[in-house]
N, C-alpha and C positions, 0 to 999 in steps of 0.2 A: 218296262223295257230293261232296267238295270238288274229285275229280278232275273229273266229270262237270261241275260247273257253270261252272270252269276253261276245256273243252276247250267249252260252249258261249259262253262269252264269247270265247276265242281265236276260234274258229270265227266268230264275228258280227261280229269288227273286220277278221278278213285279209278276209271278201265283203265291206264296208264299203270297204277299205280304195281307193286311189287306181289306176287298173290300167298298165301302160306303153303308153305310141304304139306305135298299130299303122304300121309304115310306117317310110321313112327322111324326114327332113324333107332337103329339098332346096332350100338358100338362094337359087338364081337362077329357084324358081319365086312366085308370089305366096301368098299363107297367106291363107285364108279363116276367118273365125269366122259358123260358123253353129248354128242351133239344131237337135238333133238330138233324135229320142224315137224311141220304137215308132210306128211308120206307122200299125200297125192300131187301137191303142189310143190314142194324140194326133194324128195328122196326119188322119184319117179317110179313110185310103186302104185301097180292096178287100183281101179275105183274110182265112183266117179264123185263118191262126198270126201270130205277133209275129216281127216282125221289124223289123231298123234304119233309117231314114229318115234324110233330113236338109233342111229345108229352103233352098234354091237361087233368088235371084231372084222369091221367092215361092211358087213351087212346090213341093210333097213330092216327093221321088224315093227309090226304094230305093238302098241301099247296097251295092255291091262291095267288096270288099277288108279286110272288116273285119264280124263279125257282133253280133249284139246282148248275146250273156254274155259275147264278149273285155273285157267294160267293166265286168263285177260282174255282180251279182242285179239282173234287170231287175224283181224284185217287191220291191225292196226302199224304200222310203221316197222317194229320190233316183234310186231306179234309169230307167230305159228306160219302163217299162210304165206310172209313177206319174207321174214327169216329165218336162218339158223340159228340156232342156240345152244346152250352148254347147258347141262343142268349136274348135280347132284343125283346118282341112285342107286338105288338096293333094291335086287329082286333076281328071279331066274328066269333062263328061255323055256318056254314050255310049245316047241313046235316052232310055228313061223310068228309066236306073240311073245313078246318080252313083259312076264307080270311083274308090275312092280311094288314094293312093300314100304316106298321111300323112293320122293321125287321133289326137288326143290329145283328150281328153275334160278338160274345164277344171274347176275346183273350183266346186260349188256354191255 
């Protein structure tokens, strides 16, 4: 029993846990902090699966280069689905998708 309740606390802090930059940062481009969440569930943009947004300028756009679980459990408390976030990025709009080249998710 003491193993089991072990491997679900282990188990609840590594999803919890901080995830790496997707992406290489590239110092001679500029770094954007924007807010980032589930499109379908915070930003109110069509669809009926979850997936990663980020807002640009005002606008929601979907995410290239990077998907919505590289960053944890999107159902979890802080995650994707529940909240908004701020992240670190670099990359350009291509259309209504924002690719990105460099994304680090900032601490809540």
């Amino acid at each position: 029993m003491k193993k089991l309740v072990f491997f679900f606390v282990l188990a609840s802090f590594l999803a919890s846990a901080q995830t790496k930059p997707a992406g290489k940062l590239d110092p001679a481009k500029p770094v954007l902090v924007l807010e980032t969440s589930c499109g379908t569930c915070n930003f109110e943009m069509p669809g009926k699966e979850c997936f990663l947004a980020l807002k640009y300028e005002g606008k929601a756009y979907a995410v290239e280069g990077t998907g919505l679980d590289d960053h944890g459990d999107a159902h979890e408390e802080k995650g994707f689905c529940m909240a908004v976030r701020k992240a670190k990025v670099q990359g350009v709009l291509k259309g209504d998708k924002f690719v990105v080249t460099y994304f680090e998710l900032l601490k809540p």
